[in-house]
C-alpha distance (Angstrom), angle and dihedral (degrees) to the residues before:
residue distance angle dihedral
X1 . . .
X2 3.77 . .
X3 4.05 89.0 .
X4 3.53 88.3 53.3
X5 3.22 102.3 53.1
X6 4.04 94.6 42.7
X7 3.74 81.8 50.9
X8 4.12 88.7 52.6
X9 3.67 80.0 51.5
X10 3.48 106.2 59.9
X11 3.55 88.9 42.0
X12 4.06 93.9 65.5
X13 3.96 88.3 40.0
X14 3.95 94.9 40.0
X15 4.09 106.5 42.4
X16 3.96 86.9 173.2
X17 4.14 89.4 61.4
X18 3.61 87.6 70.6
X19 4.00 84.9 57.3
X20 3.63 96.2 53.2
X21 3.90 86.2 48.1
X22 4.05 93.4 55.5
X23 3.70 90.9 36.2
X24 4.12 88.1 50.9
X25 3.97 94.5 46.3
């Protein structure tokens, strides 16, 4: 749970994360 939400976290403060995440998948 706590990786999830640190993950959640660097989400909001990192918009380009969700990028890599896309571009990975």
């Amino acid at each position: 749970y706590g990786a999830l939400e640190m993950l959640l976290k660097v989400m909001l403060l990192n918009p380009g994360t969700i990028d890599f995440m896309v571009s990975s998948e």
